[in-house]
N, C-alpha and C positions, 0 to 999 in steps of 0.2 A: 504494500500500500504506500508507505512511505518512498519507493523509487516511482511510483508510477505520477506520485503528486510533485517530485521533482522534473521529471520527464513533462509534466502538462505545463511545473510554471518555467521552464528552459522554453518550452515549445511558445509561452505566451509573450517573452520578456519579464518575467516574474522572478524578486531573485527572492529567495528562499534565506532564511535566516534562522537560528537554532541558540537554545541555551540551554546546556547540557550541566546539572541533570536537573534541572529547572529554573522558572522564570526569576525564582527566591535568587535563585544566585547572583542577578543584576541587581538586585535591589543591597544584600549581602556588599558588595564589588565597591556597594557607597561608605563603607567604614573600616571592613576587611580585602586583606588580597589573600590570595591561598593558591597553595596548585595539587593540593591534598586532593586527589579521588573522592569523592563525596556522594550521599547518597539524597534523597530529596529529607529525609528526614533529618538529615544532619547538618543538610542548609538551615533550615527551620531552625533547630537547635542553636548554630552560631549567631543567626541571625537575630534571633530572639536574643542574646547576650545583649547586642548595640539598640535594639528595638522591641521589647521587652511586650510590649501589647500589640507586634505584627500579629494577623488572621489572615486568611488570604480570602481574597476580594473586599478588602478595605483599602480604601484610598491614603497613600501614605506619599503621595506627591510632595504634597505642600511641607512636609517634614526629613524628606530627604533631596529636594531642589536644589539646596546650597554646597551638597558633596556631588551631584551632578559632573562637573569637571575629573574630581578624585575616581569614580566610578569608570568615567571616559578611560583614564589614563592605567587604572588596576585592571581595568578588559582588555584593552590592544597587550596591553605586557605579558596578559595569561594567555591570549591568541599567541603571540610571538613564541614564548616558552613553550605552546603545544605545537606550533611548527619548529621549533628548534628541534622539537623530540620527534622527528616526524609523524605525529598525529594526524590523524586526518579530520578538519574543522567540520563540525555536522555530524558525526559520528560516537558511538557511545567513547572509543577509543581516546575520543579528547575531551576527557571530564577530570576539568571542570574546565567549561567554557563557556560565554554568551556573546552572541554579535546584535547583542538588543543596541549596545553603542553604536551601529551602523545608522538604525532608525532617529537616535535622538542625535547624532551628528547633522543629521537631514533634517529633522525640524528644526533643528538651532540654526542649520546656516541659511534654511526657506519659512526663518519667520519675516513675520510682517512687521 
């Protein structure tokens, strides 16, 4: 399932983005860096250390906006370090990883 939704968004102009081993981890990237293998529950776990009343699907924007930048910079270096280690990005192989910074690099640099 997962190749064949890569195959439709290659075929559309779609580029496909992933954070492995979940979305917790961008949000984590804004207080911590790590290149520890991780599993979602132990995202949750550290995350919960720096943000102590995360749930998931609460809004926690307006409380982590200000490390935005730090996030930026803790993702490209744990992409970097999982290509150093020939990982392959998008795969379980490269955990822990998120390219959620691709999309917030794109709304920052096409705000209004």
């Amino acid at each position: 399932m997962i190749e064949e939704a890569k195959e439709f968004a290659n075929k559309h102009g779609i580029q496909i983005i992933t954070s492995t081993p979940c979305i917790e981890l961008w949000f984590l990237l804004h207080y911590d860096y790590t290149t520890a293998p991780l599993t979602n529950n132990e995202v949750m776990k550290r995350l919960k250390k720096y943000y102590p009343k995360y749930e998931k699907n609460i809004n926690i924007y307006m409380d982590i906006n200000s490390k935005t930048s730090k996030a930026i910079e803790n993702a490209k270096k744990l992409e970097n370090y999982q290509k150093e280690n020939n990982r392959i990005i998008g795969t379980v192989e490269a955990n822990p990883n998120t390219e959620i910074y691709k999309i917030v690099e794109y709304l920052l640099s096409n705000a209004f």
